[in-house]
Biopython code that builds the backbone (N, CA, C, O; Angstrom):
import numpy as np
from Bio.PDB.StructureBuilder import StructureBuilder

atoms = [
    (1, "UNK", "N", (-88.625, -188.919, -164.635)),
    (1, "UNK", "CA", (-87.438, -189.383, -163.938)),
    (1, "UNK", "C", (-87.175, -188.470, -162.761)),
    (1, "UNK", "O", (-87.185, -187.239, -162.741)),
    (2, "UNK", "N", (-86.974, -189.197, -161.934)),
    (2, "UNK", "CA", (-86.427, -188.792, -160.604)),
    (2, "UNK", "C", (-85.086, -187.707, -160.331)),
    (2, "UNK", "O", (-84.003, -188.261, -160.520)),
    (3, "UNK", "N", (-85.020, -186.552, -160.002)),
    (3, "UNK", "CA", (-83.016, -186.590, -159.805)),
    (3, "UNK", "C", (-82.914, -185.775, -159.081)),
    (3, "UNK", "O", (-83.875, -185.006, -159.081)),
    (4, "UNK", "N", (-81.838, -185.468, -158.136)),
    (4, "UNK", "CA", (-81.593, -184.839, -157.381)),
    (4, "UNK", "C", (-80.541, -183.544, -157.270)),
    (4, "UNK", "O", (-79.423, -183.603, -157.780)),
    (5, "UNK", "N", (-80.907, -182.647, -156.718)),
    (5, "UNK", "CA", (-80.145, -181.405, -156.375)),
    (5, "UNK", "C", (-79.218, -181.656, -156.178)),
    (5, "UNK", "O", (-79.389, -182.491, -155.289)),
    (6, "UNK", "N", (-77.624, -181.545, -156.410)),
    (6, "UNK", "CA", (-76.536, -181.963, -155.840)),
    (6, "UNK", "C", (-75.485, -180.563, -155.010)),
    (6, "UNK", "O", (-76.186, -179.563, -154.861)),
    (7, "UNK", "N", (-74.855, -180.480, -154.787)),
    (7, "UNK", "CA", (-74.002, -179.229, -153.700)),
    (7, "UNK", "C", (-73.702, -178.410, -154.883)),
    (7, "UNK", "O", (-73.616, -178.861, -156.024)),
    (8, "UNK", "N", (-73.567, -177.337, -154.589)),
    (8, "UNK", "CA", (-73.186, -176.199, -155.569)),
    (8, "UNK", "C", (-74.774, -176.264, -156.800)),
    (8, "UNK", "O", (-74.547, -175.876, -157.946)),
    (9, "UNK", "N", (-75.929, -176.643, -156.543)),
    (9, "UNK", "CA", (-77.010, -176.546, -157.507)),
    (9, "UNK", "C", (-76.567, -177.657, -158.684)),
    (9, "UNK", "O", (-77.386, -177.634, -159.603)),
    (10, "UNK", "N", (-76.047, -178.122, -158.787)),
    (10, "UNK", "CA", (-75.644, -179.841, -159.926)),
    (10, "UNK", "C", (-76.912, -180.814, -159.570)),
    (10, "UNK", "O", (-77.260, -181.303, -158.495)),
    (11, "UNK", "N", (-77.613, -180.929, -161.229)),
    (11, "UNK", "CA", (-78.456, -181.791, -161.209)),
    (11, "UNK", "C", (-77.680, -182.529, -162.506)),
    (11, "UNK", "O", (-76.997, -182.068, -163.421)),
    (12, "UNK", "N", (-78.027, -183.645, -162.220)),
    (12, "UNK", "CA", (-77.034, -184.673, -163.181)),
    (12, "UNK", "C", (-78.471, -185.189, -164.206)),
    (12, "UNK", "O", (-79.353, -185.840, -163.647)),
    (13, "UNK", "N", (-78.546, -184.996, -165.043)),
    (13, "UNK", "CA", (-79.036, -185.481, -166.645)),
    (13, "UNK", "C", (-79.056, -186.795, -166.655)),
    (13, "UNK", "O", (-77.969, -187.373, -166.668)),
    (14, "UNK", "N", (-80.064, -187.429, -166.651)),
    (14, "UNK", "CA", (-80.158, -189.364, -166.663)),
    (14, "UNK", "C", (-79.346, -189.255, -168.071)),
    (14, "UNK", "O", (-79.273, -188.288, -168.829)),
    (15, "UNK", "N", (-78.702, -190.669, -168.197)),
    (15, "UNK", "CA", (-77.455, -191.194, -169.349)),
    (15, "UNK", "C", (-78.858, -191.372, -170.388)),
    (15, "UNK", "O", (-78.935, -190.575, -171.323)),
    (16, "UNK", "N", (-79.533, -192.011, -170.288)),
    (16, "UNK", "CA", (-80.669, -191.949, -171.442)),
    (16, "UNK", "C", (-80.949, -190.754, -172.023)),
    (16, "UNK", "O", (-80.585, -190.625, -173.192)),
    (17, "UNK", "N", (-81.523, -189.821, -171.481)),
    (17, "UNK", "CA", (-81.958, -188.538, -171.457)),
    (17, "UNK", "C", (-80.933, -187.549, -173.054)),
    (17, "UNK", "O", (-81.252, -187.154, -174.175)),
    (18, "UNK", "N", (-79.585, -187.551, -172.154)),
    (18, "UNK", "CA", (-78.311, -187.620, -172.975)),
    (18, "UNK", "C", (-78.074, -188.049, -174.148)),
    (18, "UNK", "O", (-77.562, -187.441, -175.088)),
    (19, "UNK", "N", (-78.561, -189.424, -174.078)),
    (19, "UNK", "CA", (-78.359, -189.970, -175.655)),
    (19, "UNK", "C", (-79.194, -189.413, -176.658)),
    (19, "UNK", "O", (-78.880, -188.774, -177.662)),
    (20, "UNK", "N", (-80.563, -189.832, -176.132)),
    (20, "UNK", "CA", (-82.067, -189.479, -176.942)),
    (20, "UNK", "C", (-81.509, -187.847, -177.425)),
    (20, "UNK", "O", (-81.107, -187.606, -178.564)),
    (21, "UNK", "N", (-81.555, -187.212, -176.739)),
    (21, "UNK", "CA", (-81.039, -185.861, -177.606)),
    (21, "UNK", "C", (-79.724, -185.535, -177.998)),
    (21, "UNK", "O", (-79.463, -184.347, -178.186)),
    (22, "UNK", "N", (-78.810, -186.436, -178.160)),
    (22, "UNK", "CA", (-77.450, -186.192, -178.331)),
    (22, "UNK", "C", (-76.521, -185.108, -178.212)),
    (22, "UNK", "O", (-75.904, -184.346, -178.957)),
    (23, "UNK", "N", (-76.653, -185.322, -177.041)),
    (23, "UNK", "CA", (-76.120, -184.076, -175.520)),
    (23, "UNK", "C", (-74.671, -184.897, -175.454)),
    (23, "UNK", "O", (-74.523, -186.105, -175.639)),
    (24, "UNK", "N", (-73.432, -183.715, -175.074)),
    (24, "UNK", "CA", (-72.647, -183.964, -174.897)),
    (24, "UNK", "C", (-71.876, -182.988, -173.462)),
    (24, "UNK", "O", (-72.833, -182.451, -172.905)),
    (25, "UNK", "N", (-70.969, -182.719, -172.948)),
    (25, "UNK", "CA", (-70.146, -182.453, -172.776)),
    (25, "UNK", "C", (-69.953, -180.926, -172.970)),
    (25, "UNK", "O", (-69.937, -180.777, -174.192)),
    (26, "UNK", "N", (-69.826, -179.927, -172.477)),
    (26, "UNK", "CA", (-69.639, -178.583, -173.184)),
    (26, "UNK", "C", (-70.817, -178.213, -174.106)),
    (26, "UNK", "O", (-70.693, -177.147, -174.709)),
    (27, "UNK", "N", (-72.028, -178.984, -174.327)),
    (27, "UNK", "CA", (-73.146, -178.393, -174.748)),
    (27, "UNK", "C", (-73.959, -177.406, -173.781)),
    (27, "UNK", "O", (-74.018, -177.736, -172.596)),
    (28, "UNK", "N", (-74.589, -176.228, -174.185)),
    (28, "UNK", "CA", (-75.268, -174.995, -173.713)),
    (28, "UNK", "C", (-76.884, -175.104, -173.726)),
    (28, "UNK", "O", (-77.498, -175.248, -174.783)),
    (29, "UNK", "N", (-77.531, -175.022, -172.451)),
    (29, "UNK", "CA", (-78.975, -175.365, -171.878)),
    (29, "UNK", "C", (-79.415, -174.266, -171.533)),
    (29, "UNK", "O", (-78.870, -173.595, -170.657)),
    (30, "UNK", "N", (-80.689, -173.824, -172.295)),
    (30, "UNK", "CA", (-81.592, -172.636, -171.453)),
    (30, "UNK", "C", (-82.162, -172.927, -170.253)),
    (30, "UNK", "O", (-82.704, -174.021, -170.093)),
    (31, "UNK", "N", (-82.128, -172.211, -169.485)),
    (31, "UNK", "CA", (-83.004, -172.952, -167.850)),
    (31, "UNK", "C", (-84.075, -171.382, -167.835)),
    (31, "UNK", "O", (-83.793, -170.184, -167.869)),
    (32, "UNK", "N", (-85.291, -172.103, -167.772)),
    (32, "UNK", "CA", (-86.374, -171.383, -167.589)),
    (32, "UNK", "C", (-87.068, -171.613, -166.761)),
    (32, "UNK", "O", (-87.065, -172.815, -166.496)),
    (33, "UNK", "N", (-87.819, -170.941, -166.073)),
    (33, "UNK", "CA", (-89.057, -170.837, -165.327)),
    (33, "UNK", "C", (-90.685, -170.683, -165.729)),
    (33, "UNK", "O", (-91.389, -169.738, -166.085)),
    (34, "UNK", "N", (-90.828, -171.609, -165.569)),
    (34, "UNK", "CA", (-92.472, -171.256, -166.174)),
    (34, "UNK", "C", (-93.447, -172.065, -165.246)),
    (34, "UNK", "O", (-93.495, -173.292, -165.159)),
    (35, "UNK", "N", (-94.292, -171.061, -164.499)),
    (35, "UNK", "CA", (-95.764, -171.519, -163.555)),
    (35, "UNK", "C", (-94.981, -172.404, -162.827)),
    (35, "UNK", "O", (-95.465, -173.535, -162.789)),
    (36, "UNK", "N", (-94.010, -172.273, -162.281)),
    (36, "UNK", "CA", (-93.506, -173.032, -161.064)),
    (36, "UNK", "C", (-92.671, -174.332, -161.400)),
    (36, "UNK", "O", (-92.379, -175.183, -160.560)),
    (37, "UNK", "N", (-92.283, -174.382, -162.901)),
    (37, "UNK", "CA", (-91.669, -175.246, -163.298)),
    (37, "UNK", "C", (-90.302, -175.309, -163.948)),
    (37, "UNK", "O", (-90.308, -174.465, -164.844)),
    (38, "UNK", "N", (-89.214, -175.888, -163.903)),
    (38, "UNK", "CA", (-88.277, -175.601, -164.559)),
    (38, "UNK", "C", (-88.469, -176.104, -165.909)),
    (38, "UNK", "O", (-88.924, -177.238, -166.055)),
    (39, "UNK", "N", (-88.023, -175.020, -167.413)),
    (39, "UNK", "CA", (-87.684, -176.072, -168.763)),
    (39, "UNK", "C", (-86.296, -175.931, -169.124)),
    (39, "UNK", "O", (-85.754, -174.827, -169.162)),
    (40, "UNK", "N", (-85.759, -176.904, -169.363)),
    (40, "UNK", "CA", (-84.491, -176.824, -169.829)),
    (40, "UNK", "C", (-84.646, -177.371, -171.085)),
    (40, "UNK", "O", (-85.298, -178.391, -171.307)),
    (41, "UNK", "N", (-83.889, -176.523, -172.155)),
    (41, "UNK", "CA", (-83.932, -176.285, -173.451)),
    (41, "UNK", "C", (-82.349, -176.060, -174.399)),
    (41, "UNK", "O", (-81.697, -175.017, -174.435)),
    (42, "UNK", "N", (-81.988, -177.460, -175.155)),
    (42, "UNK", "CA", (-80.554, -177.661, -175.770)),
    (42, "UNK", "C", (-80.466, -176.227, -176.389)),
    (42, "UNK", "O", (-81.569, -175.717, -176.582)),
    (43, "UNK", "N", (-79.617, -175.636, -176.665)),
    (43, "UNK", "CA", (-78.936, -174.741, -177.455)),
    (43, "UNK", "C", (-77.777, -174.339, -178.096)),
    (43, "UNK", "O", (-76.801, -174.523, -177.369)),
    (44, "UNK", "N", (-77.416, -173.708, -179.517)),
    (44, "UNK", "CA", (-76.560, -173.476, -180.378)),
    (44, "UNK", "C", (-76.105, -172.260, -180.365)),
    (44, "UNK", "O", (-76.669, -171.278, -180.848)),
    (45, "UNK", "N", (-75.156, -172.288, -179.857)),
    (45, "UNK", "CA", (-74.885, -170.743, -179.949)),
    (45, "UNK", "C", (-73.802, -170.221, -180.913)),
    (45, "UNK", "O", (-72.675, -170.716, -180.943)),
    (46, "UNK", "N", (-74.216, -169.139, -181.745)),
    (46, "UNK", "CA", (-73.447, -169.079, -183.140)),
    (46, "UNK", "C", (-72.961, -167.669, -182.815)),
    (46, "UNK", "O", (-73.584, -166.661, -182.483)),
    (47, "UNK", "N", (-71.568, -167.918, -183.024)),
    (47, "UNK", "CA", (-70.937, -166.532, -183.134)),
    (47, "UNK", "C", (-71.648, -165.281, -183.974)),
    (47, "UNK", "O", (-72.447, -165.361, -184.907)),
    (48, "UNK", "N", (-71.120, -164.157, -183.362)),
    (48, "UNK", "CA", (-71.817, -162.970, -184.076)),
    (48, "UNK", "C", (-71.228, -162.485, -185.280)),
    (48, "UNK", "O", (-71.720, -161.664, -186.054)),
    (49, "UNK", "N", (-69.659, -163.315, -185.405)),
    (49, "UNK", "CA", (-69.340, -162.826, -187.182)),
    (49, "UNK", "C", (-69.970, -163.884, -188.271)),
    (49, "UNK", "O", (-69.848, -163.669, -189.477)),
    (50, "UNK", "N", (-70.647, -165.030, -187.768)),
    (50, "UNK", "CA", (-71.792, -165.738, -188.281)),
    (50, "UNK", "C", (-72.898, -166.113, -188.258)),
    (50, "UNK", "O", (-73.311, -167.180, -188.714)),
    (51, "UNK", "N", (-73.795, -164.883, -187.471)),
    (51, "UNK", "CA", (-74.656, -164.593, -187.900)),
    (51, "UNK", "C", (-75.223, -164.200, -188.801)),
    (51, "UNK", "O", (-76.321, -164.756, -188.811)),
    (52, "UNK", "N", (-75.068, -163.171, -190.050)),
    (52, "UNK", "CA", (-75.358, -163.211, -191.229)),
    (52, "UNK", "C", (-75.903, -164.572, -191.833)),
    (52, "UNK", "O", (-76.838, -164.300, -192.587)),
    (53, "UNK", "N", (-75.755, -165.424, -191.801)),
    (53, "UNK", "CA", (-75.775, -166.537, -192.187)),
    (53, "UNK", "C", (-77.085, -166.961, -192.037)),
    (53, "UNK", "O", (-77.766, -167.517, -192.899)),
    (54, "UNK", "N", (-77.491, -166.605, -190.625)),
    (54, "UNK", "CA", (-78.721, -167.389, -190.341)),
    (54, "UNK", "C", (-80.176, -166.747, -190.387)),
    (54, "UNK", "O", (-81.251, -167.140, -189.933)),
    (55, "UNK", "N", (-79.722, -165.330, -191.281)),
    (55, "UNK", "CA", (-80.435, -164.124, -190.949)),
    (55, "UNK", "C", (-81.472, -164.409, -191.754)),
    (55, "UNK", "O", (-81.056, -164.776, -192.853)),
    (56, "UNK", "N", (-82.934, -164.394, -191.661)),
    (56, "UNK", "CA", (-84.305, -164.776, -192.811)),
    (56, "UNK", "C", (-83.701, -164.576, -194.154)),
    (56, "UNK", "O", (-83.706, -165.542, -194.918)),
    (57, "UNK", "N", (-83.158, -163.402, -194.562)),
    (57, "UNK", "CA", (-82.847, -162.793, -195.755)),
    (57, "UNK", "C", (-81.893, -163.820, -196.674)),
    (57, "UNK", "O", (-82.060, -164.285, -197.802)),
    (58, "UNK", "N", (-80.801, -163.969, -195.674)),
    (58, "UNK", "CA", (-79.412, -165.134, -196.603)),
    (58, "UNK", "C", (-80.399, -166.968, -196.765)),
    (58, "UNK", "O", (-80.366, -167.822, -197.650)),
    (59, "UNK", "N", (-81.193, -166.882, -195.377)),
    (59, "UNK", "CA", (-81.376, -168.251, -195.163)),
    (59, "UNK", "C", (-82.375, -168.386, -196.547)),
    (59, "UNK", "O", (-82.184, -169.365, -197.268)),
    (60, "UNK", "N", (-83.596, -167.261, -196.974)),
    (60, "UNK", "CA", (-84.150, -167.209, -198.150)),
    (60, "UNK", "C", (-83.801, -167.627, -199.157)),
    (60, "UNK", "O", (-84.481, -168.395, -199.838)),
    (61, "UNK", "N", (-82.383, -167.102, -199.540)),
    (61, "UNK", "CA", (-81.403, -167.187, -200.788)),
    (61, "UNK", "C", (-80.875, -168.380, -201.018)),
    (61, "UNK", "O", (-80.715, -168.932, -202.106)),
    (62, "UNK", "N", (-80.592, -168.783, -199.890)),
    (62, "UNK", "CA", (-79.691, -170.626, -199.521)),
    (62, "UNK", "C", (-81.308, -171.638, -199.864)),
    (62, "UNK", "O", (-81.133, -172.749, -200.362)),
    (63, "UNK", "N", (-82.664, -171.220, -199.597)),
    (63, "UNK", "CA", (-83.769, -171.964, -200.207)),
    (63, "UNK", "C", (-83.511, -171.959, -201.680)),
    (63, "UNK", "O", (-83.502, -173.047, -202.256)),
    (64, "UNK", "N", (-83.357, -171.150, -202.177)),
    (64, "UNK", "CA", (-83.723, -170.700, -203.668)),
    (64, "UNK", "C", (-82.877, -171.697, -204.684)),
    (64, "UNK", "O", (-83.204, -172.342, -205.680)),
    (65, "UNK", "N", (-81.857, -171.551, -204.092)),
    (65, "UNK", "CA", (-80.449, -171.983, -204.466)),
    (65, "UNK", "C", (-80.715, -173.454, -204.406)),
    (65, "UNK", "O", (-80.778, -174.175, -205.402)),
    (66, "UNK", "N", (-80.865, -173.849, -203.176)),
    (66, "UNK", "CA", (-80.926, -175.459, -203.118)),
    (66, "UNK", "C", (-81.845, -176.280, -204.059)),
    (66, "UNK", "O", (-81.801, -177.414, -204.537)),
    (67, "UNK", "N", (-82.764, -175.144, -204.129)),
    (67, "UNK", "CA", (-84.070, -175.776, -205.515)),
    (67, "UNK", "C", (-83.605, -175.754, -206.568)),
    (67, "UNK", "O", (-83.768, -176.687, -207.354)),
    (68, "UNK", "N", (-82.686, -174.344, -206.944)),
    (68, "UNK", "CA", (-82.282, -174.894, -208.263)),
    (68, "UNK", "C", (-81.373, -175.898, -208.339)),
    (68, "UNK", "O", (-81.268, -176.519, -209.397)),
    (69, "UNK", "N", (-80.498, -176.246, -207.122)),
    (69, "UNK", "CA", (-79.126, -177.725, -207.138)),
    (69, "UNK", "C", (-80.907, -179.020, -207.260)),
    (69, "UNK", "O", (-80.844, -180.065, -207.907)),
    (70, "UNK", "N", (-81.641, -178.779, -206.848)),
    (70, "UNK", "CA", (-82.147, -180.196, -206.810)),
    (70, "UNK", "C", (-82.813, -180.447, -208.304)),
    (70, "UNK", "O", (-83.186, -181.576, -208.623)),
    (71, "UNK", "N", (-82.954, -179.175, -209.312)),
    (71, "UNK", "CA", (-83.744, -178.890, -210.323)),
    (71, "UNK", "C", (-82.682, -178.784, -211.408)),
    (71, "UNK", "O", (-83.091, -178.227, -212.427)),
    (72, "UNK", "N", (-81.507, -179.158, -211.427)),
    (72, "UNK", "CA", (-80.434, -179.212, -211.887)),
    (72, "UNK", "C", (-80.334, -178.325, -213.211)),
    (72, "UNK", "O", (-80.227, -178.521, -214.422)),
    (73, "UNK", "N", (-80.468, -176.762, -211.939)),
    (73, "UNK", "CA", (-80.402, -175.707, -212.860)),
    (73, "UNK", "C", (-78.918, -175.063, -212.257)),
    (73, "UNK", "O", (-78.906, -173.897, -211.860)),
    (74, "UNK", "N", (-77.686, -175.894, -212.217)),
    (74, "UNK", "CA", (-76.697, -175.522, -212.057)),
    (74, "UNK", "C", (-75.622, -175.536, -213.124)),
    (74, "UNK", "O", (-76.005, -176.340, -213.973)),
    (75, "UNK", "N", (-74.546, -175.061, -213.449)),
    (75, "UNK", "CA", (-73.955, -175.451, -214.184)),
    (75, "UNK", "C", (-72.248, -175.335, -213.308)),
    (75, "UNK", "O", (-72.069, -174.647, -212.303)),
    (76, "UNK", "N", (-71.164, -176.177, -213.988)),
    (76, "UNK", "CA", (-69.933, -176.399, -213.410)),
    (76, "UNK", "C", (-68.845, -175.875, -214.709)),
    (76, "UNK", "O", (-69.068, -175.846, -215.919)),
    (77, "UNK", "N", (-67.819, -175.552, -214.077)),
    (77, "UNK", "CA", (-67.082, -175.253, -215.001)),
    (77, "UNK", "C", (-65.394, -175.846, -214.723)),
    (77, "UNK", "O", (-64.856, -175.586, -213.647)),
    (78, "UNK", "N", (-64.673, -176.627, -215.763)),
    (78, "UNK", "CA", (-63.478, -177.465, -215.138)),
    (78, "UNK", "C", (-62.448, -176.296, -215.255)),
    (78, "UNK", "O", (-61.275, -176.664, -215.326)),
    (79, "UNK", "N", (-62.701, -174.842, -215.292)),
    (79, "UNK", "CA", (-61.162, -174.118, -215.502)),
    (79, "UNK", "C", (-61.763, -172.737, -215.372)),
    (79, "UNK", "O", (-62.962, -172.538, -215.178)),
    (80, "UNK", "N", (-60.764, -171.717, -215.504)),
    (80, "UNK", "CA", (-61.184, -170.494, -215.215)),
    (80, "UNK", "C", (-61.904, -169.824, -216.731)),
    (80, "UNK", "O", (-62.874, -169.081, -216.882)),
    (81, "UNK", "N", (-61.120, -170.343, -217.558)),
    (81, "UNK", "CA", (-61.484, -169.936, -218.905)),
    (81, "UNK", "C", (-62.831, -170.394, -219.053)),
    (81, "UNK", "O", (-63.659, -169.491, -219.175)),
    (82, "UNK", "N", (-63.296, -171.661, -219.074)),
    (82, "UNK", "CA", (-64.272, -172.175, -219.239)),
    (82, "UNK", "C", (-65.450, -171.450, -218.443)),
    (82, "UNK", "O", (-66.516, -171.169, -218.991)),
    (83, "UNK", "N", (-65.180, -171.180, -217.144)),
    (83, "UNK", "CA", (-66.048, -170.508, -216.286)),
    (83, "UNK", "C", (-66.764, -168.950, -216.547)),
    (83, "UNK", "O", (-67.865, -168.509, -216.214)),
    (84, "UNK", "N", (-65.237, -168.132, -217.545)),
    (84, "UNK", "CA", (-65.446, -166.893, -218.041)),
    (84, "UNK", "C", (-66.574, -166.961, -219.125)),
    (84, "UNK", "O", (-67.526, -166.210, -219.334)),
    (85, "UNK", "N", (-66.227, -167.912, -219.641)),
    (85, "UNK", "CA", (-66.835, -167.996, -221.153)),
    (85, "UNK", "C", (-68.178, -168.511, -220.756)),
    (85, "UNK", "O", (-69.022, -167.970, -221.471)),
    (86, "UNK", "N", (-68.603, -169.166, -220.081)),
    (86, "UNK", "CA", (-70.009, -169.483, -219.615)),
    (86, "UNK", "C", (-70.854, -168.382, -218.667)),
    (86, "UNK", "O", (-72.044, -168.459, -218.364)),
    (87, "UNK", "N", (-70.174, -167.641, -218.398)),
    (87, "UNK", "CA", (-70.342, -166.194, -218.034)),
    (87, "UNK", "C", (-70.656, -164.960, -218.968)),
    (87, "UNK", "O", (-71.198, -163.893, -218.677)),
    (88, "UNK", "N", (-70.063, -165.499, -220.411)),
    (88, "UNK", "CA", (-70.468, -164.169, -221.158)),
    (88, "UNK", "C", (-69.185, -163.715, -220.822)),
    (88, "UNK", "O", (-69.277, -162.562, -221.243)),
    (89, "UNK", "N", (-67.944, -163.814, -220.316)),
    (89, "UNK", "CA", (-66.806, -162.742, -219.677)),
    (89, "UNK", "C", (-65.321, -163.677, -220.531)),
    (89, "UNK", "O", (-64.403, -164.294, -219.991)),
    (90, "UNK", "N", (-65.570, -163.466, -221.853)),
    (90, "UNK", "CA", (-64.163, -164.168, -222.425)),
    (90, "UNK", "C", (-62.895, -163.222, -222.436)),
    (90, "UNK", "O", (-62.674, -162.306, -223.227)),
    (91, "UNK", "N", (-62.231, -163.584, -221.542)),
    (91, "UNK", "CA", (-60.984, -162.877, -221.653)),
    (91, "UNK", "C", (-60.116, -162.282, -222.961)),
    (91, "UNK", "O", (-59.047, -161.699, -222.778)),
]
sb = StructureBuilder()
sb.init_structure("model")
sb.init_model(0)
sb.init_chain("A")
sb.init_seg("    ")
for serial, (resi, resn, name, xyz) in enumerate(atoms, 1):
    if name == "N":
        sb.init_residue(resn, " ", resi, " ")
    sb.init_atom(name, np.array(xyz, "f"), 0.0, 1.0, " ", f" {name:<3s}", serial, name[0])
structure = sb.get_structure()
C-alpha cells in the first residue's frame, strides 16, 4: 500500500491495515530502521510495578499451575473453615 508523508512527519495507517491487527487509538508502535527500510512494530507497554508478572520465573509458575487447573488437580473450598481444614490448619 501506497501512503504518504503528511506535515509534521504523519503517515496515516490504511483503515484495513488497522483492523487486521486491531489497532486502535492511543496504541504504541516501534519505528525501526533496518537496510534502508522502515518496520513498524504494535506494542504493549506494561508498567514497571507489573512487571514481575511477566518475568520467565512467575510466567513458569502460571504454566505449572494452569496444567494442574486443566488436570483437575485443584481443589475449592466454600468457607474459611473448610479451607483450613483442607490445609491440615484446623483452627
Amino acid at each position: 500500500m501506497l501512503v504518504e508523508i503528511q506535515q509534521k512527519s504523519q503517515v496515516t495507517i490504511p483503515k484495513e491495515l488497522l483492523k487486521k491487527l486491531k489497532l486502535k487509538p492511543g496504541d504504541k508502535l516501534q519505528v525501526e530502521e533496518k537496510d534502508g527500510r522502515l518496520i513498524i512494530t504494535p506494542v504493549a507497554i506494561i508498567p514497571r510495578d507489573q512487571m514481575w508478572f511477566y518475568s520467565k520465573e512467575w510466567q513458569t509458575e502460571e504454566m505449572k499451575v494452569e496444567q494442574q487447573v486443566r488436570e483437575g488437580r485443584v481443589k475449592t473450598a466454600k468457607s474459611k473453615e473448610e479451607l483450613l481444614k483442607g490445609l491440615g490448619l484446623n483452627e
